[in-house]
C-alpha positions in Angstrom: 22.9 -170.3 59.3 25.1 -167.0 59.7 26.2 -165.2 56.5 29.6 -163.7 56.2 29.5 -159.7 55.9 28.7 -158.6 52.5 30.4 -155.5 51.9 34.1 -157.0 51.2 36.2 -158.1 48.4 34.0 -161.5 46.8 36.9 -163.5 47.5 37.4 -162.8 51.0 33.1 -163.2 51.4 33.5 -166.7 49.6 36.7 -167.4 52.0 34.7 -166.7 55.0 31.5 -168.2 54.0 33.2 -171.4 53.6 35.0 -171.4 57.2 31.4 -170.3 58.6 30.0 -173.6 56.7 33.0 -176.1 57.0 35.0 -175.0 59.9 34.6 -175.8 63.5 33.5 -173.6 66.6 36.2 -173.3 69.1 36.4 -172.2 72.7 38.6 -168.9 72.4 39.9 -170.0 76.1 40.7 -173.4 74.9 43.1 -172.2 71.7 44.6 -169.2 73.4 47.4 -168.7 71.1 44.7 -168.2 68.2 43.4 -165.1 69.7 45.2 -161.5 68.5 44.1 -158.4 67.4 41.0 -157.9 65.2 40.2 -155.4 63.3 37.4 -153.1 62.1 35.4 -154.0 59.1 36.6 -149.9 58.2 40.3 -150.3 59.2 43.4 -151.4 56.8 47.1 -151.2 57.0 48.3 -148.1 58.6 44.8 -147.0 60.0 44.4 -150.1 61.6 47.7 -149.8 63.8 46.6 -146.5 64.4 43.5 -147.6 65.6 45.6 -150.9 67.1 47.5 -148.8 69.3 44.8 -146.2 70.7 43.1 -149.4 71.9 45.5 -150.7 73.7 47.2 -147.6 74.9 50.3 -148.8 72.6 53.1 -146.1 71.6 54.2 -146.4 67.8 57.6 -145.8 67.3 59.1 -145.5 63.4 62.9 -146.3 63.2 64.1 -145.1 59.7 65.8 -148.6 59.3 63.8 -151.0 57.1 62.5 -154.5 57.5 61.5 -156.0 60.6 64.9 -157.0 62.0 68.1 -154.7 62.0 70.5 -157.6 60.7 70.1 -160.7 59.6 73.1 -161.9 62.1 70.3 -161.4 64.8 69.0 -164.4 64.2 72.3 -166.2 65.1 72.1 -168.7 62.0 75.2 -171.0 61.7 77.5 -170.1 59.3 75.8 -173.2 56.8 72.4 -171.9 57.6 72.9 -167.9 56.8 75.3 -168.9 53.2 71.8 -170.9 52.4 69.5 -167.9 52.8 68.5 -166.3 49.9 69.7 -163.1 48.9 66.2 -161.6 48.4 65.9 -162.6 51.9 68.6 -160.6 53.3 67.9 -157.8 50.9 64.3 -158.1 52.4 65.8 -156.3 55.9 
């Protein structure tokens, strides 16, 4: 039996331990659209883009805007749909 990696957060070692005991081995070829980037057991947030990018021979660009879309009209909601969103939504961008 495999033992999850020790030096972590006791939650996260108690998360993992329980997949490693209860969850099933997959084929990565077989669930392709499980696979993305891992990172290092060393690497969090900003240093693990960093390290991300170098990888993969990525370019990080910053844009001073915030959020992860420019405008919510992007998203080309009908007029129902966007008057539904919540205004901490929008004020998420």
């Amino acid at each position: 039996m495999r033992f999850a990696y020790p030096m972590q957060k006791f939650q996260d070692w108690v998360t993992q331990q329980w997949v490693i005991l209860r969850g099933i081995k997959i084929k990565p070829e077989d669930f392709p659209w499980l696979m993305g980037p891992f990172g290092n057991l060393d690497a969090i947030g900003e240093d693990f883009i960093i390290q991300f990018a170098e990888k993969e021979n990525l370019i990080i660009e910053k844009d001073s805007a915030k959020g992860i879309i420019p405008s919510m009209l992007k998203l080309n909601l009908s007029e129902t749909d966007f008057s539904n969103l919540s205004k901490n939504v929008i004020g998420f961008l």
